[in-house]
DOMAR-348259 format. One record per residue (C-alpha): chain; residue in three letters; x, y, z. Coordinates in steps of 0.5 Angstrom, whole numbers. Layout:
// DOMAR-348259
 unit code  east north    up
    A  Ala     X     Y     Z
...
***
This chain:
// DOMAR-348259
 unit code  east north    up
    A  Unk  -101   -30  -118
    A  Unk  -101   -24  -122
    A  Unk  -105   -19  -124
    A  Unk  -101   -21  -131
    A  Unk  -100   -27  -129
    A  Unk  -107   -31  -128
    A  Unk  -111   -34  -133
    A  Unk  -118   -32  -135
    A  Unk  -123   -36  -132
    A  Unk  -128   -34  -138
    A  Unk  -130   -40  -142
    A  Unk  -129   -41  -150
    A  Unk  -131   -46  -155
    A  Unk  -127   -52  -154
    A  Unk  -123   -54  -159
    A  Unk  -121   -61  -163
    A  Unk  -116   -61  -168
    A  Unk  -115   -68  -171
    A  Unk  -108   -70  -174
    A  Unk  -107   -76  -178
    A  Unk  -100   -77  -176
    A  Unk  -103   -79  -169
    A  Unk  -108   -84  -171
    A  Unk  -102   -88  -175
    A  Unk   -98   -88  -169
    A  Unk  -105   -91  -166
    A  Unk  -103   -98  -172
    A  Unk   -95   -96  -172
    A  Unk   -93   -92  -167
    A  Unk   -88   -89  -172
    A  Unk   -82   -84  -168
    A  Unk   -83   -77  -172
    A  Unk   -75   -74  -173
    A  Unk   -78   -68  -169
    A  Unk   -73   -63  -173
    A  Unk   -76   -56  -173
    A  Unk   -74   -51  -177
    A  Unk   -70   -46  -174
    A  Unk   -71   -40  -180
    A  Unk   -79   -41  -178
    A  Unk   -82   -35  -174
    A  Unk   -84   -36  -167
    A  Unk   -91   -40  -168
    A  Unk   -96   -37  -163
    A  Unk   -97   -44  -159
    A  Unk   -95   -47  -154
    A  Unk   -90   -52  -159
    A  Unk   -87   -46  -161
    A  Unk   -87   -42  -155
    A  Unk   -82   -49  -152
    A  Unk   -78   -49  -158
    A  Unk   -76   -43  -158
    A  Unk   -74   -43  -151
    A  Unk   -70   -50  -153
    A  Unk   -67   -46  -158
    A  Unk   -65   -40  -154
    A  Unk   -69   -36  -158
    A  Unk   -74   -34  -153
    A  Unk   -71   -31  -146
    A  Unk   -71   -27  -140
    A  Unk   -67   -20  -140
    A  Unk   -62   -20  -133
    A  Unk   -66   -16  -129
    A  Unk   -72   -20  -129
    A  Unk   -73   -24  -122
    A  Unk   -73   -32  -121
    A  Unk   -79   -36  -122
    A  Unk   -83   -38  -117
    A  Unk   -89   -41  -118
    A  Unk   -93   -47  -114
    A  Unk   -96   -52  -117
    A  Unk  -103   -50  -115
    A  Unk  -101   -44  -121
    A  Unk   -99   -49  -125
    A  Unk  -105   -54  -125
    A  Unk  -109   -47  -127
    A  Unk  -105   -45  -133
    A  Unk  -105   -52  -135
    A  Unk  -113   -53  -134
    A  Unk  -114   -47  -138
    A  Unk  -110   -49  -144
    A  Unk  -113   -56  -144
    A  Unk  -120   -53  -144
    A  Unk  -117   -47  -149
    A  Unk  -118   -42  -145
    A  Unk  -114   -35  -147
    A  Unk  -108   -35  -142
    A  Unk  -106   -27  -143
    A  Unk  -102   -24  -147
    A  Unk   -95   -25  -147
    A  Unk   -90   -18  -148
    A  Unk   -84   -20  -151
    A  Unk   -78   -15  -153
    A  Unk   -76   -17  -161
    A  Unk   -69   -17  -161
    A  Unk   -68   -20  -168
    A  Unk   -62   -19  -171
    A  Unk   -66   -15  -175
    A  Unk   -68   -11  -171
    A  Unk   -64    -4  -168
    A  Unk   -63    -1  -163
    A  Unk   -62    -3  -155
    A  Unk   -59   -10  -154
    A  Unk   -60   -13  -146
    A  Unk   -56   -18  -143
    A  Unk   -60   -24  -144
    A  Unk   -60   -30  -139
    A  Unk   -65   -37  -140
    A  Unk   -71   -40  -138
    A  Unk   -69   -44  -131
    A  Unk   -68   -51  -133
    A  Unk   -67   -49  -141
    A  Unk   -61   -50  -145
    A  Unk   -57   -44  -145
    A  Unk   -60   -38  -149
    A  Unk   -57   -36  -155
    A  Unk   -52   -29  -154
    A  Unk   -57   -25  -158
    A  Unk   -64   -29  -157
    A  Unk   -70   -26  -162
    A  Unk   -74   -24  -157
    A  Unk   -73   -23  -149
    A  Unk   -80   -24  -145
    A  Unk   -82   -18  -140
    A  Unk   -89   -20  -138
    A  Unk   -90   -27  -138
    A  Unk   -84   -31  -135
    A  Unk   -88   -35  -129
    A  Unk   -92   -38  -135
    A  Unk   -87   -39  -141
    A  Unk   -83   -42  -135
    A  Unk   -89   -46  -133
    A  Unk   -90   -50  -139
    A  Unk   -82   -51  -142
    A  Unk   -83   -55  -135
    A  Unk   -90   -58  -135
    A  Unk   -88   -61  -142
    A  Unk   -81   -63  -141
    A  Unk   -82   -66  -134
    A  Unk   -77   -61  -130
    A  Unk   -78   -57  -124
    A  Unk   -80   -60  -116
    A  Unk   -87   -62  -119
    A  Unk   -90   -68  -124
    A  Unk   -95   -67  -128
    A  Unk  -101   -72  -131
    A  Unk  -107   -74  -134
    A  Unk  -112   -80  -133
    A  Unk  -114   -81  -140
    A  Unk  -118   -87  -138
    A  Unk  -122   -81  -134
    A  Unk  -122   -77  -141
    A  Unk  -123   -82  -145
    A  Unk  -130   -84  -141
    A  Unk  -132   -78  -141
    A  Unk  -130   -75  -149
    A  Unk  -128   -68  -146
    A  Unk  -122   -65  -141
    A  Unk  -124   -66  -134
    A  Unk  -122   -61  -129
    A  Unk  -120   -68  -124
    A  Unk  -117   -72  -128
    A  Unk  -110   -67  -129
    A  Unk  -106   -67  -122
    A  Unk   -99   -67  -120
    A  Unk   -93   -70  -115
    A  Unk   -88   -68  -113
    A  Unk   -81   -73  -116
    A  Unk   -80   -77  -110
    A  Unk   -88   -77  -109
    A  Unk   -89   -79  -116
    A  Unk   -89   -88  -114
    A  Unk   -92   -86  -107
    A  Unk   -98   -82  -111
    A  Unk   -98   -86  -118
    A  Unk   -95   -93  -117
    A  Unk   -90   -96  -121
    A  Unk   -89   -94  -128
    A  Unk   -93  -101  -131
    A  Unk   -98   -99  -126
    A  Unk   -99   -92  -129
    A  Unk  -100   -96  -136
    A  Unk  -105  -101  -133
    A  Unk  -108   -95  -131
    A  Unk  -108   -91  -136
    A  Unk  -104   -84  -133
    A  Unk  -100   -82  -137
    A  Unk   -95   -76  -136
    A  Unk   -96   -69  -138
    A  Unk   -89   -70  -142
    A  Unk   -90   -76  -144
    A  Unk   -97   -73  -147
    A  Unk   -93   -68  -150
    A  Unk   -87   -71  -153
    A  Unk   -90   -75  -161
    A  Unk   -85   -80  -159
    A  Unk   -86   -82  -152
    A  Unk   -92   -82  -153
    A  Unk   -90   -87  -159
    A  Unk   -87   -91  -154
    A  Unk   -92   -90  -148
    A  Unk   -98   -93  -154
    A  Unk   -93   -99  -154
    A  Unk   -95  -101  -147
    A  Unk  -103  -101  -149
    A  Unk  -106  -106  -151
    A  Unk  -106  -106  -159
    A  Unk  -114  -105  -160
    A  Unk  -114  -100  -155
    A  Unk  -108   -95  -159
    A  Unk  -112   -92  -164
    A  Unk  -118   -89  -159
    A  Unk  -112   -86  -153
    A  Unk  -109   -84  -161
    A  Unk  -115   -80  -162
    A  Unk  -116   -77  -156
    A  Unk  -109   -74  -156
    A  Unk  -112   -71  -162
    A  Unk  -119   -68  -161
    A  Unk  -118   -67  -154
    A  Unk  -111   -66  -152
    A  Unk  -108   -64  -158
    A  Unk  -108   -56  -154
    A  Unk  -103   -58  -150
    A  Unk   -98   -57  -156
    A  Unk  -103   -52  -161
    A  Unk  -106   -48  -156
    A  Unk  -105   -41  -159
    A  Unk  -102   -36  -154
    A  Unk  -103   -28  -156
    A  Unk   -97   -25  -156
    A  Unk   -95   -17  -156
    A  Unk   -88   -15  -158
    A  Unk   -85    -9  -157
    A  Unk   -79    -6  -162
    A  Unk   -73    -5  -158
    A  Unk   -72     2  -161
    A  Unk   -77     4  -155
    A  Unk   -72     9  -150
    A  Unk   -69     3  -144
    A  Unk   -73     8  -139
    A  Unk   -79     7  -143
    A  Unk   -78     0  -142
    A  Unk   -77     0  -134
    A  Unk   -84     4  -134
    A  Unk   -88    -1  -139
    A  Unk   -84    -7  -134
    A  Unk   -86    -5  -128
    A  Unk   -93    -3  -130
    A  Unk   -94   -11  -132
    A  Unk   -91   -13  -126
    A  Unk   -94    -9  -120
    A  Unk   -95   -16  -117
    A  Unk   -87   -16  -116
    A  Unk   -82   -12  -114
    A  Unk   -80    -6  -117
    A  Unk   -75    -6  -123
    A  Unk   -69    -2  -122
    A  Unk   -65     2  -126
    A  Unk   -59    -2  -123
    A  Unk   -63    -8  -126
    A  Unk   -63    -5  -133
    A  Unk   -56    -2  -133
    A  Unk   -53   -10  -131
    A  Unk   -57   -12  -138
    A  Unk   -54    -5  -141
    A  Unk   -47    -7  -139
    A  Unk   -47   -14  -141
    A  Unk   -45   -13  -148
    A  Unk   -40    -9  -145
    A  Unk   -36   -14  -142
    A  Unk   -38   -12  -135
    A  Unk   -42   -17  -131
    A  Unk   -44   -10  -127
    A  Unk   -49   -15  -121
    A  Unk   -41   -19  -121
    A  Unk   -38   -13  -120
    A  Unk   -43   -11  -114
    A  Unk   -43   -17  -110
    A  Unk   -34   -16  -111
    A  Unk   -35   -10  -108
    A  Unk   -39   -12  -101
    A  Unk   -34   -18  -101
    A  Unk   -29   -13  -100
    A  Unk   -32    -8   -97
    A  Unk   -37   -10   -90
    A  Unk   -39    -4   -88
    A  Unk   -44    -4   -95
    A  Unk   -47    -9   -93
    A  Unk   -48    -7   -85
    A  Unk   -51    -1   -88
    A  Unk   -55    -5   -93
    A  Unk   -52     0   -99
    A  Unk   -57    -1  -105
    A  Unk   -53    -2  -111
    A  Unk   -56     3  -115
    A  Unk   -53     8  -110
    A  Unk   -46     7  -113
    A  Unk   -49     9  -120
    A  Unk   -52    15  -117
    A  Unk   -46    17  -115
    A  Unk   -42    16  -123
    A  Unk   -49    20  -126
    A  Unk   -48    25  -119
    A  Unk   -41    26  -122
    A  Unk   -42    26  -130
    A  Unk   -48    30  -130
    A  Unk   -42    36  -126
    A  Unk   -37    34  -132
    A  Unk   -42    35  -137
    A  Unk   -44    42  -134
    A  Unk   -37    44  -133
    A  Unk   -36    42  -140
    A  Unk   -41    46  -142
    A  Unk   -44    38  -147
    A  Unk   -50    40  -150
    A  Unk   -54    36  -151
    A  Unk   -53    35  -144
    A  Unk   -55    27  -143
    A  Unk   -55    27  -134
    A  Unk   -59    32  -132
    A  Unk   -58    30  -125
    A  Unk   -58    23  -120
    A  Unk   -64    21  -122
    A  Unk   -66    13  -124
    A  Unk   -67    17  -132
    A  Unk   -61    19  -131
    A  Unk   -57    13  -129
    A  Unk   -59    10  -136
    A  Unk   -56    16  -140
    A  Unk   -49    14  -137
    A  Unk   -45    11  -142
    A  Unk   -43     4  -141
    A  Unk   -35     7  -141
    A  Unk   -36    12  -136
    A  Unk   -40     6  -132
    A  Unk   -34     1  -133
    A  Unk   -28     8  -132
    A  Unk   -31    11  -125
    A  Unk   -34     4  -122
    A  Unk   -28     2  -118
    A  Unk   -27     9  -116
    A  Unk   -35    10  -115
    A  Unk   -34     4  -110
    A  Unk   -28     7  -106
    A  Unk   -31    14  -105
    A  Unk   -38    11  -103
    A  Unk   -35     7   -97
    A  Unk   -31    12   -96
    A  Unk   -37    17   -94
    A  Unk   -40    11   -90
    A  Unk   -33    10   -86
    A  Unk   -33    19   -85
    A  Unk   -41    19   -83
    A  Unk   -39    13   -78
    A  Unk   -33    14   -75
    A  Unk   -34    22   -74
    A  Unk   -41    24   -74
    A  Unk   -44    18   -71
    A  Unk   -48    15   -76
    A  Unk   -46     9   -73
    A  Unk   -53     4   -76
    A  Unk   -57     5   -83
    A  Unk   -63     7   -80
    A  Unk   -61    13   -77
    A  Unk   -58    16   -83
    A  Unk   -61    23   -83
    A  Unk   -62    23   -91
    A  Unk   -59    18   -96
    A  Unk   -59    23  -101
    A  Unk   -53    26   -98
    A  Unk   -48    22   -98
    A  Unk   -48    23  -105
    A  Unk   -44    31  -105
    A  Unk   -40    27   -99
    A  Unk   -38    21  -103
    A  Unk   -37    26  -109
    A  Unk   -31    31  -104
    A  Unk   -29    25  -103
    A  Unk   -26    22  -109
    A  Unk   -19    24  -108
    A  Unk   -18    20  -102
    A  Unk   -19    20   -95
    A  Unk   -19    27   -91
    A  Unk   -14    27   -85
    A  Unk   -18    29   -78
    A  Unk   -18    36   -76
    A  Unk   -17    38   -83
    A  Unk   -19    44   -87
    A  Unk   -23    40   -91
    A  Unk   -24    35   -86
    A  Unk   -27    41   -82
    A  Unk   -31    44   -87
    A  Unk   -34    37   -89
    A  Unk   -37    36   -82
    A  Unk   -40    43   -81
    A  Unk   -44    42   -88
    A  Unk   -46    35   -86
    A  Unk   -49    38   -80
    A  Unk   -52    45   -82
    A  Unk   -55    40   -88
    A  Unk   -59    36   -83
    A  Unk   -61    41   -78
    A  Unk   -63    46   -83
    A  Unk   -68    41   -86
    A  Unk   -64    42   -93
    A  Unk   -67    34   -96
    A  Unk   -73    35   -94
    A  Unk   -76    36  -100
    A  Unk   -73    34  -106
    A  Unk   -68    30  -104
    A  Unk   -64    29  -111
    A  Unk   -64    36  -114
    A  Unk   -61    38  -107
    A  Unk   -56    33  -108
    A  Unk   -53    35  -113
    A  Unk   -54    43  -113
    A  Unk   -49    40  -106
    A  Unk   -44    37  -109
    A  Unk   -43    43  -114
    A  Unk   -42    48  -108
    A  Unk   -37    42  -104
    A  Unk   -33    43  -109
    A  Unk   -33    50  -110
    A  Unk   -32    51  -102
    A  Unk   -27    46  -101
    A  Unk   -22    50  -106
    A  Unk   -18    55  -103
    A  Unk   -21    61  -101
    A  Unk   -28    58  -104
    A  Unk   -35    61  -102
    A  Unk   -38    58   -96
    A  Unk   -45    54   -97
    A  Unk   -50    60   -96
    A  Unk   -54    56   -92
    A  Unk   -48    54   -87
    A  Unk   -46    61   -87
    A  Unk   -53    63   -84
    A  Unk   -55    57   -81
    A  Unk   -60    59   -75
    A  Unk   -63    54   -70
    A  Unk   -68    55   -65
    A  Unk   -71    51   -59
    A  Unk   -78    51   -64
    A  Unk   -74    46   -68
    A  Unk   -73    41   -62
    A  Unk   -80    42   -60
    A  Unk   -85    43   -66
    A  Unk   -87    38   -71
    A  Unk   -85    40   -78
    A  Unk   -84    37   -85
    A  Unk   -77    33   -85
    A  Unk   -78    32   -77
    A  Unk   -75    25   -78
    A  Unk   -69    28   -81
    A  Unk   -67    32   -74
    A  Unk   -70    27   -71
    A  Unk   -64    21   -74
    A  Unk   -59    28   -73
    A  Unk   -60    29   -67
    A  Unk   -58    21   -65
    A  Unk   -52    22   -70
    A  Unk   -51    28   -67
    A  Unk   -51    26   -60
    A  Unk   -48    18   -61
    A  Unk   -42    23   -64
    A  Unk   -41    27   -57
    A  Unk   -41    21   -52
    A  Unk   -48    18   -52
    A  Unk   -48    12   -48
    A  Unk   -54     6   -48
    A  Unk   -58     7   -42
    A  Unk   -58     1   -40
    A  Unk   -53    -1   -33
    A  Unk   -47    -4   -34
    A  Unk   -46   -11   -31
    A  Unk   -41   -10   -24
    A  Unk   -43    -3   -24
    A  Unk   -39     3   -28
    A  Unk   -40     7   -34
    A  Unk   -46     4   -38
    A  Unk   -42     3   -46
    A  Unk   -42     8   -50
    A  Unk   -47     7   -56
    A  Unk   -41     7   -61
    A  Unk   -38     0   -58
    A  Unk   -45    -3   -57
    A  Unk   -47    -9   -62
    A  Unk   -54    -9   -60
    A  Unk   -59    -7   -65
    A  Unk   -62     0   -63
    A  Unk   -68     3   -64
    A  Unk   -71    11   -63
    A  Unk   -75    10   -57
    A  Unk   -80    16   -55
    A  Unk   -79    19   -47
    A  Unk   -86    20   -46
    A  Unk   -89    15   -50
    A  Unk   -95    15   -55
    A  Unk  -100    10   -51
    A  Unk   -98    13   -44
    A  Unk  -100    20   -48
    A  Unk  -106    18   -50
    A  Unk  -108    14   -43
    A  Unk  -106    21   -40
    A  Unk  -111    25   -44
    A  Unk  -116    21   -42
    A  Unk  -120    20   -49
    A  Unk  -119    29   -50
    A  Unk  -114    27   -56
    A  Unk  -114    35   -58
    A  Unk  -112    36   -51
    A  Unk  -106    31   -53
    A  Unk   -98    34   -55
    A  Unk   -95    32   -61
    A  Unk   -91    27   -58
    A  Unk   -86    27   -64
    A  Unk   -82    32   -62
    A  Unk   -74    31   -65
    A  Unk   -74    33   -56
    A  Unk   -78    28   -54
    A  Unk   -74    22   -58
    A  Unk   -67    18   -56
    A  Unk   -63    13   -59
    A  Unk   -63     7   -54
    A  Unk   -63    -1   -55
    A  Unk   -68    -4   -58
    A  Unk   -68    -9   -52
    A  Unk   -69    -4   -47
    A  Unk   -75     1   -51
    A  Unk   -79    -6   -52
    A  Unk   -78    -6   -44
    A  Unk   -81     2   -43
    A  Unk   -86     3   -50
    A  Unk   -91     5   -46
    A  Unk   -90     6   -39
    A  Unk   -90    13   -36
    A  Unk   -83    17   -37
    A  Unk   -82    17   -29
    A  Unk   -83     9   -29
    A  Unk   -75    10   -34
    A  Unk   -73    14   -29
    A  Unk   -73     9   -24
    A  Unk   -72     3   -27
    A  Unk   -67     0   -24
    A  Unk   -65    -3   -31
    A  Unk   -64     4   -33
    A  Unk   -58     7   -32
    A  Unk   -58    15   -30
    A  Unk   -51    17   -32
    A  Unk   -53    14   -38
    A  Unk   -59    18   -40
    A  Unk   -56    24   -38
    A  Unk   -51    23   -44
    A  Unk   -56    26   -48
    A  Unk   -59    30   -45
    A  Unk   -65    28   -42
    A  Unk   -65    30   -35
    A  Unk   -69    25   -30
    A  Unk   -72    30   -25
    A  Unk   -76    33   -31
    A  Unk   -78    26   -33
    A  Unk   -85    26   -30
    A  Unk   -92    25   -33
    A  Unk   -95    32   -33
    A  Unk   -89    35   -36
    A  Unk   -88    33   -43
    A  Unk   -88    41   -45
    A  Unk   -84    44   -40
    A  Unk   -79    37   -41
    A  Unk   -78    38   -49
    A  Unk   -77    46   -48
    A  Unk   -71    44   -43
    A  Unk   -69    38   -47
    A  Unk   -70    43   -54
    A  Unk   -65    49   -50
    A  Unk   -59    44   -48
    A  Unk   -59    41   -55
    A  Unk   -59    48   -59
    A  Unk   -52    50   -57
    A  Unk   -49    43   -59
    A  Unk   -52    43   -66
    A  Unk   -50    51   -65
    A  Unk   -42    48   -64
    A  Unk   -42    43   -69
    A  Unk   -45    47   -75
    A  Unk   -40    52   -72
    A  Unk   -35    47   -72
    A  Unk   -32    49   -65
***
């Protein structure tokens, strides 16, 4: 359970309420029309907690995730309510229809009736117990709920023990037949709930027994309709950034809310189902899902460009300052629903670039997510034809970008000051990005361990993966082990002096032990083959007779440096045939 999701385990005083409507049905058992009035505010129980959900006026926005409760959560919340225990606040979101300001998308509880299209309120803090319930008391979901009354009836209170639950295939195995429950005086909590099942299970009773299980319902069970739910709503004037925050900050036991997940609810009103959308796009577009594309990525692009329209334009007040999630939520629905399908295009066309060319051939050595933003913006044209201009231009800022540690810190910002100076450069006679015109790289680049390391590190496998890097694995039957481009297998970034191998190596003395994450001490092999040499001396790769020499010679590794005692005079070597080939591609030779 949540943190707001549980129940408090502080006791309170327990609470009878007595209904005359309840004794008669222990002499009558008359069936009450069960017509509610609809113009009524919400009532703060648990009744009125279920009807609204009935009617629909009671919802969940779009972006909240599914239900997922075990019956041993639910048991609790139920115990807790039989005995009127406070079961938390429940934060709603008022969406009256006199209420002005922002309308989300609106879905139903699971297992309700369909919602209305404007429900009063939309339930931010509170969807595993309001779920809970409408199911417990409606007999839906996995699991049943009951009572033994005659437990109850025997010891004048609620007890603990004598609420269980079954699941529906279980429920005769567990319980008996039907007429066996009756016999035995179990009772289903939807039963218990409903005035007229419960009319029609007193019918089974004996007829001098109606009355006292009638009175029980009331004076000890009735908090199973009356228990009163402290509920807190918020007016849906509040920014929709606020409400993320207010979102999240109640729901730190689940997944991070999205600003995509607001914008799907955002956009719902505006006849565009944007998760719909989504799924259409990686449907036909398989390389997002091989690089496991977020779908908040294609929204960042469509601020990255509105932010830049409304500079140029000189829009004051300008609303998108940047591709930040804040800045996602200022875009307007129509800009969203104009640039979307082109947003897609030109973000898939980046990824097939990156891939096809500069050897990103896998999501985890991507050097910087952020930096596919600019590139995706300079794309939004069409493709650019190899050999190019553009097509030169574009690759010397992709490499001097990554090796000159350009998103190593703040990632965003240097996203769109990039975008800005791609479309400068990419006019004609347009100035060159300065930090590619000066671009400086060294063998300390290589060797030391600085901030943004891992970004050279991924380059440097992009980098080489682009020239010819093959798998060090031997081909079987001999010949030219595959390039790393053709290989399905997973890959991962394997360290040549290994890390236990370093540390058996200093023999306890750690401040004697070099930083063996040096970007020249890292290569891209097969996940298979780096299991195999994790932590074995550098030498033992080098005579390995899986290994295959040509193969690590493809990226520079030279084998006859390869021994334990060299890691220094290795990465220096390595670092000095690497810088020339990071010098060319920044260059564009």
């Amino acid at each position: 359970m949540s943190e707001t999701e549980t129940t408090s385990n502080k006791p309170a005083i327990f609470e009878r309420r007595v209904k005359k409507s309840s004794r008669q049905l222990g002499d009558a058992y008359r069936k009450p029309s069960g017509q509610t009035d609809t113009n009524k505010k919400m009532q703060p129980t648990i009744a009125g907690l279920i009807d609204a959900v009935r009617e629909g006026d009671l919802a969940l926005p779009e972006f909240q995730r599914d239900y997922r409760w075990p019956a041993q959560y639910i048991e609790e919340l139920l115990r807790s309510v039989a005995r009127g225990w406070p079961i938390g606040t429940l934060l709603l979101l008022d969406q009256s229809a006199s209420a002005k300001g922002l309308k989300l998308e609106a879905r139903s509880i699971e297992k309700a009736p369909n919602c209305k299209k404007r429900p009063e309120n939309l339930i931010l803090d509170g969807q595993q117990r309001v779920t809970a319930l409408y199911h417990a008391m409606n007999g839906l979901g996995d699991s049943v709920y009951y009572l033994n009354l005659a437990n109850v009836l025997n010891a004048g209170e609620f007890l603990d023990d004598a609420l269980g639950s079954a699941t529906g295939k279980q429920l005769t195995r567990t319980l008996g037949s039907e007429d066996e429950r009756r016999r035995n005086k179990i009772i289903l909590l939807k039963e218990l709930y409903s005035t007229e099942l419960f009319a029609h299970w007193l019918g089974f009773i004996p007829k001098k027994e109606r009355n006292a299980y009638a009175a029980l319902r009331d004076e000890h069970l009735s908090l199973f309709r009356e228990h009163t739910v402290a509920i807190e709503r918020l007016p849906n004037s509040l920014p929709v950034e606020a409400i993320a925050k207010i979102f999240e900050r109640t729901n730190r036991g689940f997944l991070r809310l999205d600003a995509f997940d607001l914008m799907v609810a955002i956009m719902y009103p505006h006849g565009f189902k944007l998760r719909d959308k989504w799924s259409g796009a990686v449907t036909a577009n398989p390389i997002l899902k091989r690089f496991e594309v977020a779908p908040i990525e294609i929204l960042r692009l469509i601020a990255l460009r509105e932010h830049l329209r409304q500079k140029e334009r000189r829009v004051s007040p300008q609303t998108v300052k940047g591709v930040r999630q804040s800045d996602v939520l200022e875009v307007k629905p129509a800009t969203v629903k104009k640039e979307w399908t082109s947003a897609v295009a030109a973000y898939v066309r980046a990824l097939t670039l990156a891939e096809s060319h500069w050897g990103v051939i896998r999501k985890r050595i991507v050097p910087a997510e952020a930096q596919l933003l600019p590139l995706a913006d300079a794309l939004y044209g069409g493709n650019v034809r190899n050999g190019s201009s553009k097509h030169k231009k574009l690759g010397r800022w992709f490499w001097a970008a990554i090796f000159s540690r350009q998103y190593a810190r703040a990632a965003n910002t240097r996203a769109v000051s990039d975008a800005e100076a791609l479309r400068a450069w990419l006019k004609p006679s347009g100035p060159e990005p300065r930090y590619v015109e000066n671009f400086k790289v060294s063998t300390e680049d290589f060797v030391l361990v600085e901030e943004g390391n891992e970004i050279l590190v991924k380059g440097l496998c992009c980098l080489l993966v682009s020239d010819g890097a093959r798998s060090w694995t031997k081909a079987a039957g001999g010949g030219l082990p595959s390039l790393l481009t053709e290989t399905e297998a997973e890959l991962a970034v394997h360290h040549i002096f290994p890390k236990k191998f370093m540390a058996r190596k200093s023999k306890g003395t750690l401040r004697l032990l070099p930083d063996v994450d040096a970007p020249a001490n890292q290569v891209l092999i097969t996940a298979s083959l780096n299991g195999k040499l994790l932590n074995e001396a550098p030498e033992y790769s080098a005579k390995n007779p899986e290994v295959d020499i040509g193969g690590l010679k493809s990226h520079r590794v030279d084998p006859a440096r390869m021994k334990g005692s060299q890691y220094k005079a290795f990465v220096n070597a390595r670092a000095a045939e690497l810088v020339p080939l990071v010098d060319r591609a920044v260059k564009g030779y």
